[in-house]
C-alpha positions in Angstrom: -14.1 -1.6 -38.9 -13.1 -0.7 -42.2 -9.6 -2.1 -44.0 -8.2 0.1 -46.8 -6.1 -2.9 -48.5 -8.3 -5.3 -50.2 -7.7 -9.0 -49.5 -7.3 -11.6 -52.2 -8.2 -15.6 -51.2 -6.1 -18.0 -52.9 -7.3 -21.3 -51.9 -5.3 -24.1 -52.9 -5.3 -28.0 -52.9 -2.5 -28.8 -52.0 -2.7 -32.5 -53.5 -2.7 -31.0 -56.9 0.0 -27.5 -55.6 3.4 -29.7 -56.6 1.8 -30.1 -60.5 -0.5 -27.1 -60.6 -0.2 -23.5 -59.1 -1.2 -21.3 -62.1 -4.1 -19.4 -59.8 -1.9 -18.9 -56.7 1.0 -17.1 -59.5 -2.0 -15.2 -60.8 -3.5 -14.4 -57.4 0.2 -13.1 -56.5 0.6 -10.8 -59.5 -2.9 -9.4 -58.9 -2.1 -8.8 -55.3 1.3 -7.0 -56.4 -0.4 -4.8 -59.2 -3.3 -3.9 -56.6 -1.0 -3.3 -53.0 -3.3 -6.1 -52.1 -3.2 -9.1 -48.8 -2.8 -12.0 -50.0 -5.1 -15.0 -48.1 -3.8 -18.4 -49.0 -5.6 -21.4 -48.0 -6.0 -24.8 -47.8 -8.9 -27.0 -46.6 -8.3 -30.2 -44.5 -10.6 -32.9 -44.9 -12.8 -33.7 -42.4 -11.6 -37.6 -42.1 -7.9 -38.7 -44.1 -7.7 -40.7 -46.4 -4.0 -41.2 -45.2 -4.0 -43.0 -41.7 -0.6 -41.4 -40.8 -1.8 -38.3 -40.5 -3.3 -38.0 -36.9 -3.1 -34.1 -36.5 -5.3 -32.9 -39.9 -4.8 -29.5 -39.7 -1.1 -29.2 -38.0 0.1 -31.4 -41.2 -2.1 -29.6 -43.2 -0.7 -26.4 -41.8 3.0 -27.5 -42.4 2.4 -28.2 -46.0 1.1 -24.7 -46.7 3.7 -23.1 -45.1 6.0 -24.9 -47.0 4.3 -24.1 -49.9 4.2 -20.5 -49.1 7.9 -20.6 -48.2 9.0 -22.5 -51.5 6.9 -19.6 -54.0 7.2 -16.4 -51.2 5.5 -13.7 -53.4 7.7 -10.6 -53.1 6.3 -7.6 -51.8 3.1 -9.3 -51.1 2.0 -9.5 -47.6 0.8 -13.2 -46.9 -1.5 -15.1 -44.4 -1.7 -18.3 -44.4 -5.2 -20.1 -42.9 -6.4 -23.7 -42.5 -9.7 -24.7 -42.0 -11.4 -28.5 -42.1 -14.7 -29.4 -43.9 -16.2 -29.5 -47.2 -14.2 -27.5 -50.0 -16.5 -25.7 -51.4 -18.4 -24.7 -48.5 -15.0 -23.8 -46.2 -13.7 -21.5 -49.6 -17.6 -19.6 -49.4 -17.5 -19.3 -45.6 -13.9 -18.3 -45.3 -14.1 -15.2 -47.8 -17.8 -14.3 -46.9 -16.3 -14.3 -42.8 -13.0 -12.3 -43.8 -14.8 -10.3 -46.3 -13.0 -11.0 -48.6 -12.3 -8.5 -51.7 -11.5 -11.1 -54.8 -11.2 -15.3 -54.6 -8.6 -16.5 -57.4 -9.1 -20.0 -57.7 -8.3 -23.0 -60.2 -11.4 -24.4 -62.2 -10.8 -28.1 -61.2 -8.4 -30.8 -60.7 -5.8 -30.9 -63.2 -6.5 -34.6 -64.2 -10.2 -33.7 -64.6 -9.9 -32.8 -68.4 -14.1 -33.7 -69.1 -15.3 -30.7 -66.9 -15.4 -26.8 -68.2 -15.7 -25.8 -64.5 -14.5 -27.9 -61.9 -17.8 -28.4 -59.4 -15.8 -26.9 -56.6 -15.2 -23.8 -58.8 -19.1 -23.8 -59.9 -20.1 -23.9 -55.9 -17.7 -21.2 -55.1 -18.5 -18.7 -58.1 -22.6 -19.2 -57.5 -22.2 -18.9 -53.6 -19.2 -16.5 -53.0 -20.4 -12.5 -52.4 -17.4 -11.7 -54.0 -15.9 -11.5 -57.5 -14.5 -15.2 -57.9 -11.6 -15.1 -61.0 -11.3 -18.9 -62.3 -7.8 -19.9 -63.4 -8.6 -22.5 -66.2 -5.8 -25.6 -66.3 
């Protein structure tokens, strides 16, 4: 099965989305400029930290959507998708499964200021077997 659009994966934590979104506005204007999908992401941990939140990944869900809803990309087609695990491994497995075309991601936590490359970033741009762009903070 071959897709003529490319797809773009945006993943984003959404603990850092309400100070920080400068990869998923890049990732949107490189979609735009290309007629690409846009994947946005999040990734649920496994266990919460937060012991209100019984349903991970339908909370999880919610907050991307509202996301999504708050910074709808024009002309961008979007598709939203959770998934629960380990960050860096989820982002790899995600894009290698959807086959994906280009990952725009963030380079590390915003409050991280020691780091060049976040090692989320540095998992994701060794293991990924696509182009990974890295949107420094």
């Amino acid at each position: 099965m071959s897709r003529d659009t490319a797809l773009i994966l945006c993943p984003l934590n959404l603990r850092h989305a309400r100070v920080e979104y400068n990869a998923y506005r890049e990732a949107v204007d490189m979609a735009r400029r290309r007629g690409a999908k846009l994947l946005v992401a999040t990734i649920a941990p496994e266990m919460e930290r937060n012991l209100n939140i019984h349903d991970s990944e339908a909370y999880w869900r919610k907050e991307l959507t509202r996301f999504v809803e708050a910074h709808r990309p024009e002309g961008v087609e979007v598709e939203m998708v959770v998934r629960k695990g380990a960050v860096h491994r989820q982002i790899v497995k995600l894009a290698n499964e959807r086959k994906v075309d280009l990952i725009v991601m963030e380079s590390s936590n915003p409050r991280v200021q020691d780091y060049l490359l976040g090692t989320t970033a540095s998992h994701v741009v060794t293991h990924a077997e696509c182009s990974v762009y890295v949107v420094r903070n």
